[in-house]
C-alpha positions, 0 to 999 in steps of 0.5 A: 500500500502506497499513499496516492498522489493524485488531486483527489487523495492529496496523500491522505488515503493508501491504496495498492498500485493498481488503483493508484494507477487508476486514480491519476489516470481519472483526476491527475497528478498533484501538480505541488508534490515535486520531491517525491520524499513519500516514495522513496525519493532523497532530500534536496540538496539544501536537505528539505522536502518540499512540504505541501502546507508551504505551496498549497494546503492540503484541504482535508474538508474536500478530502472527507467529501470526495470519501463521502461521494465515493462511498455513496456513489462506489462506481465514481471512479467508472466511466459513465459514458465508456462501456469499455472502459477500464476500472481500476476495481473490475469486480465493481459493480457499473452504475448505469442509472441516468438520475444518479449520474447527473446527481454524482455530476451535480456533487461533483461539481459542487465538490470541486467548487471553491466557496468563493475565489481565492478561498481553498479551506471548504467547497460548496459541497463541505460547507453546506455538509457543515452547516448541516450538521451543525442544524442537526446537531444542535436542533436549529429549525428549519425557520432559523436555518433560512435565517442564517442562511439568509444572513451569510448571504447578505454578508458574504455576497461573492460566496456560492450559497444556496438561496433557502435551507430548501435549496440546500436540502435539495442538494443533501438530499442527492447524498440518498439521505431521503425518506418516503411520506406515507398517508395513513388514516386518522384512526390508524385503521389502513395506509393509503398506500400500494393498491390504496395509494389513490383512495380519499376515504378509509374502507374501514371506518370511512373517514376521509384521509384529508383534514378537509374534505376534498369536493366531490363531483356528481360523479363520485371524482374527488376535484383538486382544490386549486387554491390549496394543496389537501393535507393528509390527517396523519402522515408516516414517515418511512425511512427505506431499510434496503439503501440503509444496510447497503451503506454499512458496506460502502466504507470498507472499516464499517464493511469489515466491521460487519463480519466481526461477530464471526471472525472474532473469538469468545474464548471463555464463553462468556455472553459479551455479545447477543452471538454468544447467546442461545436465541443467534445459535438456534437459528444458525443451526435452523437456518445454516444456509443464511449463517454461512455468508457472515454479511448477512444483516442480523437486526432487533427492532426498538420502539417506545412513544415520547412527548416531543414538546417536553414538559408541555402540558399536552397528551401527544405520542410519537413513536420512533422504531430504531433497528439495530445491526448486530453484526457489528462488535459491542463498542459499535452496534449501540451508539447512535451511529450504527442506529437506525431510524426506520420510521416514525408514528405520528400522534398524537394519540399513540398507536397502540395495538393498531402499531402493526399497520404503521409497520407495513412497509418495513415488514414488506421490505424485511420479507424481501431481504429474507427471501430475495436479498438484495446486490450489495457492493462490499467496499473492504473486499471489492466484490458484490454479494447478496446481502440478506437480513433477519429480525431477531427480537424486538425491544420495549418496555412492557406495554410496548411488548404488548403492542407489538406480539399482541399478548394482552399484558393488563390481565392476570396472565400477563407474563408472556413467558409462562403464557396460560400457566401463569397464576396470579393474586389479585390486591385487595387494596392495591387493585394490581396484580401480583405474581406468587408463582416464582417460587417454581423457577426454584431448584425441587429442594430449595427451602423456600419452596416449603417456606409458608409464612414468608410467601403466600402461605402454600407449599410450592411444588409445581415445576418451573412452566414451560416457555411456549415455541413459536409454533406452539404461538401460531397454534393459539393464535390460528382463530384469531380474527381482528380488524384494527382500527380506533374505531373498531368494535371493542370485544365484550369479552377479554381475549388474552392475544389481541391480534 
């Protein structure tokens, strides 16, 4: 590995000859590097090298970006309009799709673009990266964002800025960081999406999907108000799962990273990592054909509800769902930067157990990975595989267990693992349920098995229950017939699985 000196890697990034080669074939030799002293040539005679900070700064700003661009775009250095072409990485897959290479051209030129004539330290394309993140970071809003940007504009009148924040998200938004609107009814009983798209009422409850009630013809034909756009009552965010994984390949350390939980050893067996657990090794030994590619995708899903508006004195619920890619080690799969967003429930009334149909299009897109997968580009071993993916398990709170499997967990049978074995005591006082049972976890000849005083005054001598299978599940919940919706026709009767 040698450090290339071409204009695009400034001596920053090593690569191995064959892609040297390439990349001064595409973007030129670095015109300041004219003692060669990184590649084995001697000093000069006044014994100095020539030090690129005294003819021209090394603008690592632009160096983070064109990375940023070639991870988001891998076949940038493949020529677009070459079919024959020669590629310094054959095994790359070509990009052939027009939109994406106008938008790579649009980067491009918005990378190589100095911020204003005669200023080196940030192109259009890394300051706007930076203003960005300096937005989120902070939670500026968009209303003050424009501001600010209004402002720079108005004091630095020769710099390339955008006009509005809109202006500027237009731009980002062609780095794949985009998310999909999708309209769902007021009562949480459908999504107006698919072979729903076109709908205006909800073939549940019959309740339109606007705030206002689009004009109606004679004929039944919905007429599009002029004026002012309709506004959908409840709007979901989807964030696709499909580009999300895909980039977890495109830096080669997070590509390499991802084989981690089989390539590292647990040499005392110790539970350091959800692999050395029992639930990752019973679907390895059921299912060995997706284990044996150590790049396919291992997700647990994470949900819970929160007031946005903080201490405000106003009942309002949105739920994030948050994936969590396992393959990575412990340090990483955890922090914020390996989460990922895959949607979020508007409220304001939370989802409860209607959260299954806000949850359609991720469930969709997790079958597809299951069975199809999807061509993936992995950047630390330049070859293209067909990644797949696999929800293990969920996370939540309680309640939130609930809503997701269905187990109704206000009742006396509320432990879901002891499923109807379970036996409970209800509080005369307290009006809450209470669980005694424990002692049957107990080894048979523990003493607090006999002891009556301290417990509930009864010998414990029922055996531990027996978790239920998931076939076991499928079996009990084979009749159950429900129609979700808020305004659905509440059961006279308490069914312990909801769904």
């Amino acid at each position: 590995m040698i450090k290339c000196p071409c204009q695009r890697c400034c001596l920053v990034r090593h690569k191995v000859r064959v892609e040297v080669e390439g990349d001064l074939f595409y973007h030129g030799f670095l015109p300041t590097y004219t003692n060669w002293y990184l590649h084995g040539e001697e000093l000069d005679s006044n014994g100095e090298t020539v030090r690129l900070e005294s003819e021209s700064r090394v603008d690592y700003t632009e160096v983070l970006s064109m990375n940023l661009l070639e991870d988001v775009f891998p076949s940038m250095n493949n020529n677009f309009d070459d079919d024959d072409a020669a590629s310094p990485t054959e095994d790359h897959p070509k990009q052939k799709d027009p939109k994406q290479k106008e938008a790579l051209d649009d980067l491009l030129a918005d990378c190589n673009q100095a911020l204003y004539e005669g200023f080196e330290s940030f192109s259009k394309l890394s300051f706007m990266l930076k203003l960005y993140h300096i937005k989120c970071m902070c939670r500026i809003s968009e209303k003050g964002m424009s501001m600010v940007i209004e402002l720079l504009k108005e004091a630095f009148q020769h710099a390339k800025l955008p006009d509005s924040f809109n202006d500027m998200k237009k731009i980002i938004r062609k780095l794949g960081f985009t998310y999909e609107t999708i309209h769902v009814c007021r009562n949480d009983c459908m999504l107006y999406w698919g072979d729903d798209a076109s709908r205006h009422t909800c073939k549940v409850c019959e309740s339109s999907r606007w705030k206002t009630a689009p004009i109606v013809d004679d004929d039944g034909s919905a007429e599009k108000k002029k004026k002012k756009k309709q506004q959908a009552a409840k709007v979901l965010r989807y964030f696709p799962l499909k580009p999300r994984l895909q980039r977890l390949f495109m830096s080669s350390k997070t590509a390499e990273s991802m084989r981690w939980h089989a390539n590292s050893e647990n040499p005392d067996s110790k539970l350091r990592h959800p692999r050395d657990g029992k639930a990752w090794k019973t679907f390895d030994q059921q299912f060995p054909e997706f284990s044996l590619e150590p790049r396919n995708v291992r997700l647990g899903l994470a949900t819970d509800g929160f007031n946005p508006y903080g201490s405000v004195s106003m009942s309002y619920s949105v739920w994030p769902v948050l994936l969590f890619p396992y393959n990575l080690p412990p340090w990483m799969s955890m922090k914020q930067t390996s989460t990922i967003l895959s949607m979020i429930i508007p409220g304001k009334k939370m989802p409860g157990n209607d959260i299954d149909i806000n949850l359609q299009a991720l469930i969709k897109e997790l079958k597809e990975l299951w069975s199809d997968g999807v061509p993936t580009f992995d950047a630390s071993l330049k070859e293209t595989f067909t990644m797949r993916a696999i929800l293990l398990w969920t996370i939540s709170d309680f309640p939130g267990l609930g809503n997701l499997s269905g187990w109704n967990v206000h009742t006396g049978l509320a432990c879901p693992s002891c499923n109807y074995d379970a036996k409970d005591l209800r509080l005369r006082h307290g009006k809450k349920n209470c669980y005694m049972g424990h002692r049957r976890f107990l080894p048979e000849n523990h003493v607090f098995r006999k002891d009556k005083k301290q417990f509930d005054g009864l010998i414990e001598t029922r055996d531990s229950p027996i978790t239920p299978s998931g076939s076991v599940i499928l079996q009990q919940i084979q009749h159950v017939d429900v129609t979700l919706g808020k305004k659905r026709r509440r059961e006279d009767v308490i069914v312990q699985w909801k769904k």
